[in-house]
C-alpha positions as CSV (number, residue, x, y, z in Angstrom):
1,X,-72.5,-5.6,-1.5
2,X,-71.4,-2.1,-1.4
3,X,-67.9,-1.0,-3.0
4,X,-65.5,2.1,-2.7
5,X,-62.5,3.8,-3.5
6,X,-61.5,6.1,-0.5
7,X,-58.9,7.8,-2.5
8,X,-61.7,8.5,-5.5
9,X,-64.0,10.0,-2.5
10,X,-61.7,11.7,-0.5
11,X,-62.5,15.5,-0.2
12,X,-60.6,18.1,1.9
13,X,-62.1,21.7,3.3
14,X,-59.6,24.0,4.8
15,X,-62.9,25.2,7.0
16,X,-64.0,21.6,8.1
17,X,-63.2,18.0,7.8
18,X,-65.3,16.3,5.6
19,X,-67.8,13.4,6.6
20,X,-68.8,12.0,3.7
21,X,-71.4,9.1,3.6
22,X,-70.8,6.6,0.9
23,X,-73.6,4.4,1.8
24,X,-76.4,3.3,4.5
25,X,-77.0,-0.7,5.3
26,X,-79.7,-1.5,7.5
27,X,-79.2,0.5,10.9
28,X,-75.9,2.4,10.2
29,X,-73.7,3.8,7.3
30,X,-70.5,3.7,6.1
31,X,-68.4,7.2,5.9
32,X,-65.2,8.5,4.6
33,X,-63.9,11.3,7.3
34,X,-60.9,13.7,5.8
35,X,-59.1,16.0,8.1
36,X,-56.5,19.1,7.4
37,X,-53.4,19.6,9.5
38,X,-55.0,20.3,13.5
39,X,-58.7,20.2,12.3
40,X,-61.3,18.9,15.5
41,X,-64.4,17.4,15.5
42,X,-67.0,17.8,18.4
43,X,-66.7,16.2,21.3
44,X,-70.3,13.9,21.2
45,X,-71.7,10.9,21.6
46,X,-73.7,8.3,19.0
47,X,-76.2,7.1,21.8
48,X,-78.0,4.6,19.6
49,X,-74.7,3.5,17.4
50,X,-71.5,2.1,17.8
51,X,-68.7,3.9,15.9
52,X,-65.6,2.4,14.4
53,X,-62.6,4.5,12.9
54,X,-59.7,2.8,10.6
55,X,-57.4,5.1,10.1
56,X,-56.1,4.6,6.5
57,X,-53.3,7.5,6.1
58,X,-52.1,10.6,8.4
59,X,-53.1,10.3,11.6
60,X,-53.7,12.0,15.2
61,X,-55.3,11.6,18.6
62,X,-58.8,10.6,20.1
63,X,-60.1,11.5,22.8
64,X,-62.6,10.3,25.8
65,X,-63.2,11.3,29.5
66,X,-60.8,8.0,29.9
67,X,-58.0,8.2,27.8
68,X,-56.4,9.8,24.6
69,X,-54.9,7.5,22.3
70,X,-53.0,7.9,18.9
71,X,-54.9,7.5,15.8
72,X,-52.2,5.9,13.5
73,X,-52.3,4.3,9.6
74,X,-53.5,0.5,10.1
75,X,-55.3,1.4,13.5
76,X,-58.7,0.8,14.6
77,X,-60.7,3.2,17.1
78,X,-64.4,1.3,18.3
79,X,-66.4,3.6,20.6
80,X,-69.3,1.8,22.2
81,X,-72.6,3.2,21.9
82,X,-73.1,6.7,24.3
83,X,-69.6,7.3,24.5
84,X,-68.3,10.5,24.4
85,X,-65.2,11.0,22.1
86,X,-63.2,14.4,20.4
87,X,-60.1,13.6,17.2
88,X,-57.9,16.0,17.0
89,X,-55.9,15.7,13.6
90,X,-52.1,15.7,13.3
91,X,-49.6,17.5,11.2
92,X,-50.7,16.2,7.8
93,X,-54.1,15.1,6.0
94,X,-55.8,12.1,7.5
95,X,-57.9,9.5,5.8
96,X,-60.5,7.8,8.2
97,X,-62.9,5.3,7.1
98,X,-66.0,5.1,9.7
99,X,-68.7,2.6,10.3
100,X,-71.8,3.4,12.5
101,X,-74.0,0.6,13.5
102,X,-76.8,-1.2,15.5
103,X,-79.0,1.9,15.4
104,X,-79.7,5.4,14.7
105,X,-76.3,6.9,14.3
106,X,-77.2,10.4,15.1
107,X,-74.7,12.4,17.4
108,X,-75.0,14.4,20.1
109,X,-72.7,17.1,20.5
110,X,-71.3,18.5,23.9
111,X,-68.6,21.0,22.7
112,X,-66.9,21.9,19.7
113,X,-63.7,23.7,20.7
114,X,-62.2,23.4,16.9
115,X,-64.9,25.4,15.5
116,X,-66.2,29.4,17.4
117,X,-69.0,29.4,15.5
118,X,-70.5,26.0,16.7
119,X,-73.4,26.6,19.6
120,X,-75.6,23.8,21.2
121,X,-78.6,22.4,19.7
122,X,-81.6,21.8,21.7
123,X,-81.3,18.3,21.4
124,X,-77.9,18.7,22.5
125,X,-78.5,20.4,25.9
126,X,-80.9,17.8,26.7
127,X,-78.9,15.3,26.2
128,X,-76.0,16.6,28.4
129,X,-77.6,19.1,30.1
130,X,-77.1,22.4,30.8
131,X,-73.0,21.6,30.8
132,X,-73.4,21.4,26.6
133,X,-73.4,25.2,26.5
134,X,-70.2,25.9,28.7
């Protein structure tokens, strides 16, 4: 059994949101995610693992190639493996707590329009082709 406190593990950067993992079971880990006021994440993809966000305080809006949704306290966001997805933080600080499961959870990023500094990885540009570095 693994145990937390998300408010004792919280951390906030005004640079970056903070992914921090609290622990790793099997195939997958467990992760407190904290966002400032309009912070992004890359837009990418878990192709092995199957992400799941709870959204425990603030809030904002995800993003696929489908749909954008609102990201509010008491919700729950499952992406299936593969699928590509972007949050976009609201007006306050956001708690998420994420799960990753049934495999590797490495991601794949295809953009990362919250951050000019990002550029592609080669693993990235593989997996999405030469479209990653647009």
């Amino acid at each position: 059994m693994l145990t937390y406190d998300l408010h004792k593990e919280k951390e906030f950067r005004a640079e970056r949101h903070v992914e921090k993992v609290l622990g790793r079971i099997d195939d997958g880990d467990v992760t407190v995610a904290c966002w400032e006021p309009w912070q992004i994440s890359p837009n990418h993809a878990h192709p092995y693992a199957v992400e799941a966000y709870f959204c425990f305080e603030g809030g904002g809006m995800m993003h696929t190639a489908e749909a954008s949704v609102p990201v509010l306290p008491g919700g729950l966001i499952v992406h299936p493996k593969g699928e590509l997805h972007e949050y976009e933080n609201g007006p306050e600080r956001t708690l998420l707590y994420r799960v990753r499961y049934g495999g590797d959870p490495l991601s794949r990023i295809k953009e990362w329009r919250g951050n000019a500094e990002w550029e592609p990885r080669a693993e990235d540009l593989e997996y999405f082709g030469a479209s990653a570095a647009t």
